[in-house]
C-alpha positions in Angstrom: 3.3 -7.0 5.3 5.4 -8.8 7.6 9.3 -9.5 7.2 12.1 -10.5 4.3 9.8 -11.3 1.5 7.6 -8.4 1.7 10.7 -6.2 1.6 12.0 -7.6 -1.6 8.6 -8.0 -3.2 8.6 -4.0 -2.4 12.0 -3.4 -3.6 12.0 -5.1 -6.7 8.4 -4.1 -8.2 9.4 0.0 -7.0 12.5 -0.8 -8.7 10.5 -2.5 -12.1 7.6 -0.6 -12.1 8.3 2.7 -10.5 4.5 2.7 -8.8 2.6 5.8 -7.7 0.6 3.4 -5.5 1.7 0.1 -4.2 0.1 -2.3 -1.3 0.8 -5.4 -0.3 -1.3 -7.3 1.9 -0.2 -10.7 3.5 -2.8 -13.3 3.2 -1.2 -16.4 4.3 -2.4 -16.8 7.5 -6.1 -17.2 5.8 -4.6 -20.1 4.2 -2.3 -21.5 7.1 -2.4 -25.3 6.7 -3.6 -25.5 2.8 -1.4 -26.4 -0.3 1.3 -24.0 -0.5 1.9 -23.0 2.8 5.6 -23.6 3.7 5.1 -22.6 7.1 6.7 -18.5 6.9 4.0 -17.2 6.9 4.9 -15.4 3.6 3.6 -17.4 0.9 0.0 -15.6 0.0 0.0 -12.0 -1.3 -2.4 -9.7 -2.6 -1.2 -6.5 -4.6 -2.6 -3.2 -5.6 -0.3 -1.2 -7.5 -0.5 1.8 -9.7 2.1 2.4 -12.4 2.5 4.4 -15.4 3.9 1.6 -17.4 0.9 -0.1 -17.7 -1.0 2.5 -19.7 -1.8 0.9 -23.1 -1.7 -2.6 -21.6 -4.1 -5.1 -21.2 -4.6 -6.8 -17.8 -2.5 -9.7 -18.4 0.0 -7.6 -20.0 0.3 -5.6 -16.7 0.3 -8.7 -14.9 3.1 -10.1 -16.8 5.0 -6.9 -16.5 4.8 -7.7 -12.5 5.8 -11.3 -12.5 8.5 -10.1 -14.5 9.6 -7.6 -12.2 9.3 -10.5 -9.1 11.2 -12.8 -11.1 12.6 -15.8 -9.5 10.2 -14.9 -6.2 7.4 -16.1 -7.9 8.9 -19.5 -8.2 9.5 -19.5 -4.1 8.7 -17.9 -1.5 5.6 -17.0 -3.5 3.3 -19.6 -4.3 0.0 -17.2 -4.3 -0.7 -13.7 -5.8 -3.3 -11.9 -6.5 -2.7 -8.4 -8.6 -4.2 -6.0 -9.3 -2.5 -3.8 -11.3 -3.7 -0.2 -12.6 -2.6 3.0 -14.2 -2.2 6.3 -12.5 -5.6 7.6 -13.7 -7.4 4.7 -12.9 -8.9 4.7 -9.5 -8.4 2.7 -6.2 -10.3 -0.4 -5.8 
């Protein structure tokens, strides 16, 4: 993690989703220079997160549940996730 993004990606999905599990790893600096790199250093995420609300759903239900929750984030500052979203019986990658 690293500074203001990664603080309201955190806020809104624990707010959204009320996780059992949730980390975010920064991956922008792997793509430093490519398409979609605005220069923060806070554009490339990757997210393991646990919820509740995603027993019964598919995985692009779950992952539509967690764009929903980031909302207007996923427009900008956001230009790359990768989720992976999984229920509280489910185990860690």
């Amino acid at each position: 993690m690293t500074g203001n993004t990664s603080q309201e990606i955190i806020r809104r999905l624990t707010e959204a989703l009320e996780p059992t599990h949730l980390q975010l790893d920064n991956d922008s600096a792997k793509h430093a220079g490519h398409m979609g790199d605005d220069g923060s250093g806070e554009t490339h995420w990757s997210l393991d997160i646990a919820s509740a609300q995603f027993v019964g759903l598919n995985r692009v239900q779950r992952q539509r549940l967690v764009y929903k929750a980031l909302g207007d984030l996923m427009d900008n500052p956001i230009h790359a996730l990768a989720i992976r979203a999984r229920t509280t019986e489910e185990p860690p990658a």
